[in-house]
Structure formats: structure tokens, C-alpha cells
C-alpha positions in Angstrom: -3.9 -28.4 -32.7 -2.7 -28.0 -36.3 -2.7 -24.4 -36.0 -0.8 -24.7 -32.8 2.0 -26.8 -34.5 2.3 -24.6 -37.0 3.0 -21.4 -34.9 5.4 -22.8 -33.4 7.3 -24.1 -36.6 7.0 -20.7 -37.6 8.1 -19.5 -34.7 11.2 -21.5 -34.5 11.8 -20.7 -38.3 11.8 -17.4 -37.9 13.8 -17.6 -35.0 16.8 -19.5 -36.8 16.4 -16.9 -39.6 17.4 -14.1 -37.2 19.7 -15.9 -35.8 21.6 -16.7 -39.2 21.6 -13.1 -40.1 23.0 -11.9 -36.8 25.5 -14.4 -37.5 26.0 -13.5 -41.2 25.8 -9.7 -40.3 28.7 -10.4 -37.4 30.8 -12.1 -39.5 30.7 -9.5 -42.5 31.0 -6.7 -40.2 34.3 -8.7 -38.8 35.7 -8.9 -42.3 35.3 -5.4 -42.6 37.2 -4.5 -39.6 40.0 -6.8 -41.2 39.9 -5.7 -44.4 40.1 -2.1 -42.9 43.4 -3.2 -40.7 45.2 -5.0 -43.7 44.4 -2.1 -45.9 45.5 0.6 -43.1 48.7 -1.7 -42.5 49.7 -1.7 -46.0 49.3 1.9 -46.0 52.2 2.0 -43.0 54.3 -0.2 -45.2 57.5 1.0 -46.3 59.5 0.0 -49.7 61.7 -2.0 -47.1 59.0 -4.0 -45.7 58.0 -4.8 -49.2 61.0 -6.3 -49.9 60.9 -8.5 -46.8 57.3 -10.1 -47.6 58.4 -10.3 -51.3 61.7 -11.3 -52.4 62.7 -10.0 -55.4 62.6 -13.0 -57.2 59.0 -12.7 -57.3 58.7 -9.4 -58.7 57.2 -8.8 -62.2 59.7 -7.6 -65.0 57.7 -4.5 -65.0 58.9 -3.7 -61.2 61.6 -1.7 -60.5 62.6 0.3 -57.1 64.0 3.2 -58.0 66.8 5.3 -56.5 66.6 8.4 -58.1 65.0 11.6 -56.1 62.6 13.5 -58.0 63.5 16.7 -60.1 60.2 18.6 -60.0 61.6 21.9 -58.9 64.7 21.9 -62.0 61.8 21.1 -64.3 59.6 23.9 -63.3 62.6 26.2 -63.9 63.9 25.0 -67.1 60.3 25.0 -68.6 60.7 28.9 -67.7 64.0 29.5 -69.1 63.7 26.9 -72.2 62.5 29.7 -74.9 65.9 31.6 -73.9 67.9 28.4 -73.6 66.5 27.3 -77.2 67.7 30.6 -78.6 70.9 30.6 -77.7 71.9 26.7 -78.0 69.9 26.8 -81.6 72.2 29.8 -82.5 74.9 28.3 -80.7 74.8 24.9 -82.6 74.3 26.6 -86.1 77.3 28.8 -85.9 80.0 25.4 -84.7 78.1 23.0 -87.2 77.9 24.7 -90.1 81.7 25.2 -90.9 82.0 22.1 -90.2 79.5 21.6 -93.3 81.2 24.1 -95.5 84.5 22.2 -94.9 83.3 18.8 -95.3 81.1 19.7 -98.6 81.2 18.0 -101.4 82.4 19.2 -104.8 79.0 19.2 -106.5 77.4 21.3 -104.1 77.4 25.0 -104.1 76.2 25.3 -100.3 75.5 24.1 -96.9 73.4 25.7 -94.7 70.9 25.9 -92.4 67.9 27.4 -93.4 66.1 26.7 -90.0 67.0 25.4 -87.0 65.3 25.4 -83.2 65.1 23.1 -80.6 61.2 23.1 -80.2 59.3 24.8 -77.1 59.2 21.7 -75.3 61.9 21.5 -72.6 64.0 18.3 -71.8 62.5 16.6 -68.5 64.7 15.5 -65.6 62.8 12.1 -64.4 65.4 11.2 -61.5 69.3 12.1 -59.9 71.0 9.8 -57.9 74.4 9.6 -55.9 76.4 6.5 -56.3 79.0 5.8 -53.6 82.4 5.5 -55.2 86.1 6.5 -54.2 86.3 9.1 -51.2 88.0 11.3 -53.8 84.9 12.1 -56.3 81.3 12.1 -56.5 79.6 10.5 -59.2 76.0 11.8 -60.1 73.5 10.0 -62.1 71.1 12.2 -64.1 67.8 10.7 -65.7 66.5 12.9 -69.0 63.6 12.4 -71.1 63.1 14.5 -73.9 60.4 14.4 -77.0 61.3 17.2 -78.4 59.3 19.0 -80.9 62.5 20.4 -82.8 62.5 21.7 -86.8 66.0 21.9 -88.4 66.2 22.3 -91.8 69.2 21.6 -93.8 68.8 23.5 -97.4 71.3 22.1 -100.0 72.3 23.8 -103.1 73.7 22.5 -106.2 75.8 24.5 -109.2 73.1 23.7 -111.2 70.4 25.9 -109.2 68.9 22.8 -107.2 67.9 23.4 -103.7 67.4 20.1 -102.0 65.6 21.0 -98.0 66.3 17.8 -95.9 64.0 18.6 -92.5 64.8 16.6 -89.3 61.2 16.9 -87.2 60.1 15.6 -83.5 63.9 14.5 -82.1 63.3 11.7 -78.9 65.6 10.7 -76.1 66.1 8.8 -73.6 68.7 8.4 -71.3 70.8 8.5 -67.9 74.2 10.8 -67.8 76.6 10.3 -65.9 78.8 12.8 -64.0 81.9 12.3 -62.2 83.8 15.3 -60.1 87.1 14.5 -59.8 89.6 15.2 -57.7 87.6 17.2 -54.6 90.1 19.6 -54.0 89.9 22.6 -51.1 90.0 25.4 -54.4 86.5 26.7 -55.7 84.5 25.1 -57.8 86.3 21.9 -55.0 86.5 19.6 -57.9 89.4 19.7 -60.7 87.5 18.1 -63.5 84.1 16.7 -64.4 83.8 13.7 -66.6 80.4 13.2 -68.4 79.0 10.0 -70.1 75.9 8.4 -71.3 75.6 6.2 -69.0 72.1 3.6 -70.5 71.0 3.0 -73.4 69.2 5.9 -75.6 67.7 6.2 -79.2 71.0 6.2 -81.1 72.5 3.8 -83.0 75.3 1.2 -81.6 78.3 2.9 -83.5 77.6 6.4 -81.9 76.4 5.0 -79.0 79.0 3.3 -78.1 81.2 7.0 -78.5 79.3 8.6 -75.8 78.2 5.3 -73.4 79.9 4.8 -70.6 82.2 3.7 -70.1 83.6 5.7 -72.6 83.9 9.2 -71.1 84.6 13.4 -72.1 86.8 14.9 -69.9 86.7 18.6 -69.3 89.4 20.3 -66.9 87.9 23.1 -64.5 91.5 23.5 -62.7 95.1 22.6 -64.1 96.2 19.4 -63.2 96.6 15.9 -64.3 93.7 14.5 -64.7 95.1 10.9 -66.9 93.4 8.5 -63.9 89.9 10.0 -65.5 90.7 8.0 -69.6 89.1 5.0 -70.3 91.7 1.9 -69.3 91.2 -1.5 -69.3 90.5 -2.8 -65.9 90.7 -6.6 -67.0 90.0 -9.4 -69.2 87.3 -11.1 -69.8 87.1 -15.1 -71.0 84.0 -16.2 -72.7 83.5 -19.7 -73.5 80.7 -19.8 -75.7 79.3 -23.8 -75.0 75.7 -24.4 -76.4 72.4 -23.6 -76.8 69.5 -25.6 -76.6 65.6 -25.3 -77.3 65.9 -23.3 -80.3 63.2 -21.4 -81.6 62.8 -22.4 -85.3 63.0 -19.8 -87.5 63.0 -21.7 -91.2 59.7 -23.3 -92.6 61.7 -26.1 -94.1 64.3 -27.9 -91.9 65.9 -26.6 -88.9 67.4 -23.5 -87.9 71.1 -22.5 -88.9 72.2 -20.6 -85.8 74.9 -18.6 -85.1 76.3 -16.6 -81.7 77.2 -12.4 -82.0 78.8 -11.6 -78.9 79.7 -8.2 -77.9 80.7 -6.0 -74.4 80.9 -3.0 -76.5 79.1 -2.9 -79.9 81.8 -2.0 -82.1 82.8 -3.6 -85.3 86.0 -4.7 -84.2 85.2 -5.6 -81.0 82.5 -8.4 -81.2 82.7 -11.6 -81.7 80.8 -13.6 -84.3 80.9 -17.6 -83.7 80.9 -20.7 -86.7 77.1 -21.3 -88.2 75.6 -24.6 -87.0 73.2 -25.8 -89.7 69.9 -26.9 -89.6 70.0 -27.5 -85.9 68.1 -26.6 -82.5 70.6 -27.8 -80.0 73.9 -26.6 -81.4 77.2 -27.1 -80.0 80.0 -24.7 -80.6 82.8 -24.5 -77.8 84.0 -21.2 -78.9 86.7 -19.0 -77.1 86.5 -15.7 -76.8 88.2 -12.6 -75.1 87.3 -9.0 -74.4 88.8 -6.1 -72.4 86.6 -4.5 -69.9 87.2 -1.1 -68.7 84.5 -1.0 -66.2 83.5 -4.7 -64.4 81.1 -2.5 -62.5 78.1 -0.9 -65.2 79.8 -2.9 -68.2 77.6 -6.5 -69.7 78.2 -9.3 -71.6 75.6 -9.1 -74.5 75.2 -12.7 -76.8 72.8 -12.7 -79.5 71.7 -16.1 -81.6 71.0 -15.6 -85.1 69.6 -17.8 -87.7 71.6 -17.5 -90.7 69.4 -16.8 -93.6 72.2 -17.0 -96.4 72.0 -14.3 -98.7 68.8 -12.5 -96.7 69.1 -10.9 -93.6 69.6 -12.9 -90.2 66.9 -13.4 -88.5 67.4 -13.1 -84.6 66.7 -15.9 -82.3 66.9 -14.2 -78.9 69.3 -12.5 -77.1 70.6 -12.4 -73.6 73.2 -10.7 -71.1 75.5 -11.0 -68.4 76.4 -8.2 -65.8 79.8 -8.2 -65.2 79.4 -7.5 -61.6 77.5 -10.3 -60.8 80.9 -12.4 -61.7 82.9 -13.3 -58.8 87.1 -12.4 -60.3 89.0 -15.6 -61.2 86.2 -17.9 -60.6 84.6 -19.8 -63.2 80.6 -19.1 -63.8 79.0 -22.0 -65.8 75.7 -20.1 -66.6 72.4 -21.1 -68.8 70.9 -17.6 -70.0 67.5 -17.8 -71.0 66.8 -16.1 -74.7 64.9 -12.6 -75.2 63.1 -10.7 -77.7 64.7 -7.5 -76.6 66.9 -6.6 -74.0 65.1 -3.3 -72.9 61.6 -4.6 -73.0 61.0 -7.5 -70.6 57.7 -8.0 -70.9 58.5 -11.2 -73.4 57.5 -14.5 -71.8 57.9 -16.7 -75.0 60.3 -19.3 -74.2 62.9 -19.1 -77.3 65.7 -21.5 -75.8 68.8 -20.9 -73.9 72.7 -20.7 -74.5 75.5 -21.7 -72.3 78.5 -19.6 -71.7 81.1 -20.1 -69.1 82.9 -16.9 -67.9 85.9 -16.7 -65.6 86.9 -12.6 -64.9 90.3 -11.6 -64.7 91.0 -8.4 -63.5 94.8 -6.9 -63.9 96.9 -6.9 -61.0 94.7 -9.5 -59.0 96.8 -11.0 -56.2 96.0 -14.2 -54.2 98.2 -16.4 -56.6 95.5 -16.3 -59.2 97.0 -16.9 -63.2 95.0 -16.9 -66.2 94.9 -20.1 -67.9 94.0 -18.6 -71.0 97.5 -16.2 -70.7 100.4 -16.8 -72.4 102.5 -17.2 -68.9 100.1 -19.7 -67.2 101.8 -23.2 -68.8 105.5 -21.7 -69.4 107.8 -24.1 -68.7 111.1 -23.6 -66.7 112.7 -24.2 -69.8 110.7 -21.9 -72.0 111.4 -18.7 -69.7 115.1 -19.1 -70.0 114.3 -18.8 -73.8 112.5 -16.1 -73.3 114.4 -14.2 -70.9 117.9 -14.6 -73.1 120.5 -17.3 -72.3 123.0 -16.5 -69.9 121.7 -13.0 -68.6 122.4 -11.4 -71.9 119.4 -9.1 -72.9 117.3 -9.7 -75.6 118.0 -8.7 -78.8 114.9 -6.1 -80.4 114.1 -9.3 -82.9 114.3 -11.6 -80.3 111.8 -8.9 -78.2 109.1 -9.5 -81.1 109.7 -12.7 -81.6 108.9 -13.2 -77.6 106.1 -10.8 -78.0 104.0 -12.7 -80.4 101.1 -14.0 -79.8 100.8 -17.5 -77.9 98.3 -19.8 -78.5 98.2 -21.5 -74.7 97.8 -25.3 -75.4 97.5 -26.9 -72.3 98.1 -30.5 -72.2 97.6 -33.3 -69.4 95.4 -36.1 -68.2 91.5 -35.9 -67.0 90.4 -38.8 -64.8 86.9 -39.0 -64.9 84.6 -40.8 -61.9 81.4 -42.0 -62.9 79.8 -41.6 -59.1 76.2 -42.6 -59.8 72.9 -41.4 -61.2 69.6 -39.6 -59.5 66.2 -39.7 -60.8 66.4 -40.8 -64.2 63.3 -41.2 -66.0 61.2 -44.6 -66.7 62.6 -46.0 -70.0 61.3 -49.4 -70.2 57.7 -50.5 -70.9 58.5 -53.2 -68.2 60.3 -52.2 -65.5 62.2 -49.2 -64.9 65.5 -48.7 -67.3 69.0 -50.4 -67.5 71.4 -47.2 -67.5 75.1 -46.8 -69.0 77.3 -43.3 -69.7 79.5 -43.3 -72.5 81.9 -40.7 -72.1 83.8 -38.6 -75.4 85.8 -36.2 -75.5 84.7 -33.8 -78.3 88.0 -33.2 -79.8 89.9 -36.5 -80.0 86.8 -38.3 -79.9 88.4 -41.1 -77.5 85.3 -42.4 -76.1 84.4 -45.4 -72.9 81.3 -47.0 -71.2 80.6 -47.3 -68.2 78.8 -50.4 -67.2 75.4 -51.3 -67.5 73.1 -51.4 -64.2 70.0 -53.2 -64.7 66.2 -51.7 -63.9 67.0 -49.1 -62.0 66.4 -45.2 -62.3 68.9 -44.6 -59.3 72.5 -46.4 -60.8 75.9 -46.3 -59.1 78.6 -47.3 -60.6 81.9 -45.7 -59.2 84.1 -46.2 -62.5 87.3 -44.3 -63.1 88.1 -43.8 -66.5 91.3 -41.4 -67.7 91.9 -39.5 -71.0 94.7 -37.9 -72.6 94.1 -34.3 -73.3 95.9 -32.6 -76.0 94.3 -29.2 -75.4 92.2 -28.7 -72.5 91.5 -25.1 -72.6 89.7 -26.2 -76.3 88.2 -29.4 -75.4 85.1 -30.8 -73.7 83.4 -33.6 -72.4 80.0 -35.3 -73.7 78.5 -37.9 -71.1 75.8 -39.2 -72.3 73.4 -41.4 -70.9 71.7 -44.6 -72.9 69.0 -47.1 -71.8 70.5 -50.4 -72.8 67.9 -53.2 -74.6 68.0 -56.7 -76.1 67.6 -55.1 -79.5 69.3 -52.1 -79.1 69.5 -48.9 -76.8 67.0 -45.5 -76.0 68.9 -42.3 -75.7 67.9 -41.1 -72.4 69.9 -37.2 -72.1 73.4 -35.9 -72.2 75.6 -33.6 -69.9 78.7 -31.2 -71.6 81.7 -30.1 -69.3 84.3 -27.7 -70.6 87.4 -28.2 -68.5 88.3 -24.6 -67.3 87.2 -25.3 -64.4 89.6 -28.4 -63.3 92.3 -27.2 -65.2 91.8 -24.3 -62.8 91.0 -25.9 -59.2 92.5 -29.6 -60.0 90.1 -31.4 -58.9 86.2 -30.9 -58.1 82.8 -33.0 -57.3 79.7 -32.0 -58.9 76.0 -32.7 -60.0 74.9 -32.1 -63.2 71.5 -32.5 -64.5 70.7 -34.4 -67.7 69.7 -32.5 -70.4 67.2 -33.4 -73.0 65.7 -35.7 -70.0 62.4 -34.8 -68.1 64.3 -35.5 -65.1 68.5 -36.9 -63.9 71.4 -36.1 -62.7 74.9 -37.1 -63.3 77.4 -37.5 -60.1 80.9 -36.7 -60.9 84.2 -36.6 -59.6 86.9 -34.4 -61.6 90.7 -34.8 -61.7 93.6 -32.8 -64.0 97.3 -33.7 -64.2 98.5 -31.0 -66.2 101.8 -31.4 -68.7 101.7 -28.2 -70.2 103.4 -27.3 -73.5 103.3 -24.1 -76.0 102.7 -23.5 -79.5 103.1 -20.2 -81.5 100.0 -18.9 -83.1 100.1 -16.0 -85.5 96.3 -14.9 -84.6 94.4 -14.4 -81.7 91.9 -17.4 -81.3 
């Protein structure tokens, strides 16, 4: 009987045993099959559908789609040809340079020359070209090089005295995209009247020379007489750059705080950027900083800002750096923007959080239409009164004094009255060991300090209080407004986080609703209802502010 029981036990065992492999077997070979399709479809899948399954929010820094068509065939051919092209350019280059030299050379030197100069055998690499729709009347072409050369130029200096000082210049790298623009098509071979080169990203070279062969800065070279003065560099429109805040800090001093200070810059010249006040020993420093830069391009052109920590008589240290493309900014709208701080600009593989910086921008190009004015230009507040002044009593031209008097530089103070609605509050974070948190804003304004409260609404993290309060503004384009929000107690009050307005934007619109989120809060935000009543007025300013 036993042995009866325990075939069939075995039997039945066994049984289930097959059956669970079958099974498992079924069930792997069915994730094959589905592995095999998924792989097969994303074999199918184009750059396109890519896109559409991942936005490209989600991308790595690292991922970039590029544009460019490949250059394989050039390259093949100007390996061939580089030992002739080497020749000639390195003979070339030796016979324009060195009376350049000779001319140039100091008194205490006898000569110089080169003693050796070649390009290397290795030939420049085309990585990419690229069309970029523009005006129906050129074609702009984008050219992507890569060279590490292995060059040799030697430079021998001589002396009276019989010195012979070699200074050798080995291994030359670049990097870089050139830009070409044809320009005008015309029916006459070569059917364009003048190309117009530029550097058009960043390469190996220093700011200062950069800057003289980046675009937009361009060379012009004629193929076919004609004027060709729509090709020069002009200024396209202004840029205003309110430099706000910044926040989060990274410390860079070992004792105390940081001592930060802004560098701003849309081309990296000396006169050109814009270096803002020091703000010591703090993380969260506030600066409210005007600046303005002409922009010949709004399409490739960028905002850069860099934060320094001022280091006294050593070298700054940087902070982080950030930029803003032009193009991304819609013309005379306002952008109130938070810009998160990098190590470098090129390399965007840094994930260390090293704080962010506030700007607000507002574009202006020339010539915009729509009814748009500049608050920041000297014509936005002129009064009726003002522009008989300016245009001569009576009629009667302006004398050539009276021309530069009405030329100088005005400093645009515009004046009026900012009502101020205190809506409500959303989310603001538990406070209170018991209970939730009894919330007030105190509103300043930075400038005149003229400060009010609102009132206090008790144990509760959602507050309204619909409070108007009004403040006379003796500058608005210079001003701002700190709301800050407290925790009120028996014994005394928490600080709970703080919003900052600038008022460019109701000077601008008038009157606006908006949500702010609290800063230095884990979570809040502020409800607000804006209102100007401009009284403009004018003061002359002999500098540029």
C-alpha cells in the first residue's frame, strides 16, 4: 500500500514539475519574442520619434541632436592635399608676418625671424556643415572644424649683443564653428556679391581676441563691386538687465561668509561688461543693479552673468556662472528668470548645486512698432512740458549748445504710486509646535524703506487677507519691493520666507495679478494684485547708470 501511495505522489510530483517548466519555458520563450519586437522596433525608430517618447526636458546634458551633415568626402581630400596646402600657407604666413615683425621690433633687438615654421602633417577635420534658413537674399553656412594640429614654428630672436633667444610654439588645438554668409545672390558668377566669415562658437582663444573674430563680429570680403554696408556689425537693439539677487550661495571663505559680486557681459570686452557692488560676507545677496547692453544679433548672441567671491587683494574666486539666450526672450516683455549657477558654461556635466541669481530682462529691439516705449529711455516719462524745452520755444531751432545740452544723458526717474493687494497665502509651512502658524506680510520698499503689515490671521497655513496698502514711489525703475512673511507669537515672531518684486513690470503693463512663491520657505506662495499711477519727472545725470 505504501509503495502504492508513494508512486503516485511521485507521479503527481513529477507531473507538476513538467508542468512548471512548460510554463516557465512558455513564458521565457514569450519574453524573447518581446524583447526581439521592442529591440526590432527601436531599430525602425527615427530621431523624430525619439523626440515624441522623450521630450527634451529629459535629455541628459551630454545629448545633443545634431544638424550638421557629415564631411567625410572633404576630409578624405584635404588629408591628400594637406602636405601641399601646408607648404604654401606656412610660406604664405612667413612672408605677411614677418614684416610685420621687423616693423614692430623693438630697439634692443637686432632681428625677427622665423627660423621654422609649418603647419604639421595633420590636416584640419571638418566634423559637420549646416544651412541655416535666413533672408531669401543670402545663404548662411555653418562649418564645424576640429583641428590638433601638430605644428612647429619657431621664432629666433636676436639681440645686438650676439643673443639668440628661439621661442617655439608646438601642438596648436582648435575648436570651432565658422560661419559663412553669401550675400547678395545676384544672377552674375560666382551669384553672390560678397561672403562674410565669422567664428561663430566658442574656440581655444582668449576673450579679447575672441571676441574680434566671434560672431557677431564679422570680415567682409567683396567678390563683385557693390555696396555691401547692410553686411557691418549694427546694433539691432537694447538690452535691459536688472540684476535682482542670488540665493544659495556656494561658500567660498573658510571663515565667515562669502563676499559676492556679479560680472556681466554679452560680449567679453573690457568696456563692455558690467561689474555689480560687492555684497559682504553673505549667501543671499541683494543688489538691484541696472544694466544696459547693445545687441547686434538677438538671434546667436547671450547674456553671460558670472558671481564672484571677492577675495580682496588675491584673485576672485568664481562662484558659478550662468546664461541667457537672447532668443528665448520675447521683445518688450519683461522675463523675471532664476538661472541656476555652473562650473563652466561649455561643460555641462556639473550637477553641484552652487545657488542661483535673479535677473529680469525686458528686450528692446530698434524700430519695434505696436506702441511699445522703453521705460528705461530717456523719451518714455517726458512731459508735455519738457518736449517744448527740448524742441526750442516757439518753433525756433535749437541752438548747437542747446543741441548738447538736449543730448546729454538722462537719467529716467520715474515717479508715481504702487498700490499693493495683499490677496492671500497658499501652503505655508507648519510654524507652531501647537497648531499650525498665525501669518502676517510686512511689506518695504527697499529704497525709502516705508514699510506696513498686513493683519495677523490666526492658525492657519492658508491666510486671506485682501488688504490694500499704497506707497509713494520716488523712482520706480530703481526700486523694489520686499514682502515678507512672519509667524506672529506671544513672545515674539518666526521668520517664515520673503518674496522681492522689481517694478518694471507694472510700470510697464499698469496693473497685473500674480503668484509668487516664498523663498527661504520649504513650501508658500504669496497672492498679489499690482497697480501703478505713474507721475513721471526727469533728472539730468552726467553718467550712464
Amino acid at each position: 500500500m505504501g509503495f502504492v501511495v508513494g508512486v503516485v505522489i511521485g507521479f503527481v510530483v513529477g507531473l507538476a514539475i513538467i508542468v512548471l517548466f512548460v510554463r516557465n519555458e512558455n513564458t521565457r520563450s514569450k519574453l524573447r519574442n518581446d524583447l526581439a519586437t521592442t529591440v526590432a522596433a527601436f531599430a525602425r525608430m527615427t530621431v523624430e520619434d525619439s523626440r515624441k517618447i522623450l521630450p527634451a526636458d529629459f535629455y541628459p546634458s551630454w545629448v545633443v541632436f545634431s544638424q550638421r551633415q557629415k564631411l567625410t568626402w572633404l576630409n578624405q581630400h584635404l588629408t591628400k592635399i594637406w602636405p601641399y596646402v601646408d607648404e604654401a600657407a606656412s610660406d604664405l604666413i612667413k612672408t605677411s608676418v614677418e614684416p610685420v615683425l621687423e616693423q614692430y621690433r623693438p630697439i634692443i633687438l637686432s632681428s625677427l625671424k622665423f627660423s621654422r615654421f609649418t603647419l604639421g602633417t595633420v590636416a584640419p577635420q571638418f566634423t559637420g556643415v549646416s544651412i541655416i534658413e535666413d533672408e531669401a537674399d543670402s545663404v548662411t553656412m555653418e562649418l564645424e572644424m576640429q583641428w590638433d594640429a601638430n605644428s612647429s614654428i619657431i621664432l629666433d630672436i636676436k639681440t645686438y649683443l650676439g643673443v639668440s633667444l628661439p621661442v617655439q610654439v608646438k601642438d596648436i588645438g582648435f575648436t570651432g564653428v565658422f560661419r559663412l554668409i553669401f550675400k547678395p545672390l545676384v544672377n552674375e558668377f560666382p551669384c553672390f556679391g560678397a561672403v562674410c566669415f565669422s567664428l561663430r562658437k566658442k574656440s581655444t582663444i582668449r576673450d579679447a581676441i575672441e571676441d574680434n573674430i566671434m560672431w557677431p563680429v564679422r570680415k567682409i570680403i567683396p567678390i563683385l563691386p557693390g555696396d555691401y554696408s547692410d553686411l557691418e556689425l549694427k546694433p539691432v537693439g537694447i538690452l535691459e538687465v536688472k540684476l535682482v539677487q542670488a540665493r544659495d550661495l556656494t561658500n567660498k571663505d573658510i571663515i565667515g561668509k562669502s563676499d559676492p559680486y556679479a560680472v556681466l557681459y554679452v560680449r567679453p570686452l573690457p568696456d563692455k561688461t558690467k561689474k555689480s557692488k560687492t555684497i559682504n560676507n553673505e549667501l543671499n545677496p541683494i543688489w538691484n543693479e541696472h544694466y544696459e547692453f547693445v545687441i547686434e544679433d538677438a538671434t546667436t548672441q547671450h547674456l553671460v552673468v558670472r558671481i564672484y567671491d571677492d577675495e580682496g587683494v588675491q584673485a576672485s574666486e568664481l562662484i558659478g556662472c550662468a546664461q541667457v539666450l537672447l532668443k528665448d526672450l520675447e521683445p518688450g516683455k519683461v522675463k523675471d528668470v532664476w538661472l541656476n549657477l555652473v562650473k563652466d558654461l561649455e561643460i555641462q556635466r556639473d550637477t553641484k548645486y552652487r545657488g542661483q541669481v535673479h535677473l529680469e530682462l525686458l528686450y528692446c529691439p530698434f524700430g519695434m512698432e505696436n506702441g511699445f516705449t522703453n521705460p528705461f529711455s530717456s523719451n518714455f516719462s517726458m512731459t508735455s512740458l519738457e518736449k517744448v524745452i527740448k524742441s526750442g520755444a516757439n518753433g525756433i531751432e535749437a541752438t548747437e549748445n542747446e543741441k548738447a545740452v538736449t543730448q546729454k544723458k538722462k537719467e529716467v526717474i520715474i515717479r508715481g504710486v504702487l498700490s499693493v493687494t495683499v490677496i492671500s497665502a497658499e501652503d505655508l509651512p507648519i510654524v507652531d509646535l501647537m497648531g499650525k502658524a498665525d501669518p502676517y506680510v510686512v511689506l518695504t520698499m527697499k529704497k525709502s524703506e516705508a514699510k506696513h503689515k498686513t493683519r495677523v490671521v490666526n492658525d492657519s497655513l492658508n491666510p486671506v487677507w485682501n488688504q490694500t496698502f499704497d506707497f509713494v514711489v520716488e523712482d520706480g525703475l530703481h526700486d523694489m519691493l520686499i514682502l515678507e512673511v512672519w509667524d506672529h507669537d506671544t513672545f515674539g515672531k518666526d521668520y517664515m520666507g520673503r518674496c522681492i518684486l522689481t517694478l518694471t513690470r507694472v510700470i510697464l503693463e499698469g496693473e497685473y495679478k500674480d503668484t509668487l512663491q516664498v523663498e527661504g520657505a520649504k513650501s508658500g506662495k504669496l497672492n498679489l494684485h499690482l497697480k501703478w499711477m505713474p507721475q513721471p519727472i526727469f533728472r539730468d545725470s552726467g553718467s550712464e547708470f
